[in-house]
N, C-alpha and C positions, 0 to 999 in steps of 0.2 A: 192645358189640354192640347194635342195635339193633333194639326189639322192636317189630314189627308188632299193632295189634287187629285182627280182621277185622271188618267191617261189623256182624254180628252180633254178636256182642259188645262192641262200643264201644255199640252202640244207638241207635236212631232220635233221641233227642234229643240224643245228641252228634252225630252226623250230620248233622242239621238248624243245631246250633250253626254246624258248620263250612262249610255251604253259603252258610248267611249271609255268614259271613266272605269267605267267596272271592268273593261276587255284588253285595257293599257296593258302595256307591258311594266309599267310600275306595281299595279295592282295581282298582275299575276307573281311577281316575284315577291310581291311582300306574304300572299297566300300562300307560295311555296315555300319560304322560310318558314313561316310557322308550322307546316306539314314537318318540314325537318327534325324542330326542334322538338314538337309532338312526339315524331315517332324515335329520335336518338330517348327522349326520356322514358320513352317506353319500352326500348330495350334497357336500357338503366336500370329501371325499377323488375324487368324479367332477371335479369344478371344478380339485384338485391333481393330477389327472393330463393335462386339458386344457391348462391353462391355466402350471403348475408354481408354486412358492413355498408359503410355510403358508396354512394356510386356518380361519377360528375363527366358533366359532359363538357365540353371544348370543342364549340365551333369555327373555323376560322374562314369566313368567305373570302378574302383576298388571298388565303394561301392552298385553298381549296381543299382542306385538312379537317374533318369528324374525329374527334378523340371521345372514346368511352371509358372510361378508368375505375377502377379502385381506387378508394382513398386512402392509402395505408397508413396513415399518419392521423387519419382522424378517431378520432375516443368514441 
């Protein structure tokens, strides 16, 4: 079972610890990746209902490149 602290009891400076955490700019960017990746699959799977066949996506953050594609090669 899992035991809750209340606010008050954990205390302003764990509270403050974990505010940091959540407002980092680590945690904002790993949020935003998955926003990306969310919504590139989401035009994917719009493109594979238009258009039919697989659809893949190609993200690349260090070259700052979104690829949507066709897979014309797949069966």
């Amino acid at each position: 079972m899992i035991q809750y602290e209340s606010r008050e009891a954990a205390g302003d400076e764990a509270m403050a610890k974990l505010r940091a955490i959540a407002t980092s700019p680590q945690s904002r960017a790993a949020l935003i990746t998955k926003r990306i990746y969310r919504e590139t699959r989401s035009i994917a799977e719009a493109m594979r209902e238009i258009h039919g066949g697989r659809w893949s996506v190609d993200i690349d953050h260090d070259d700052c490149f979104v690829l949507i594609s066709r897979d014309l090669l797949a069966t």
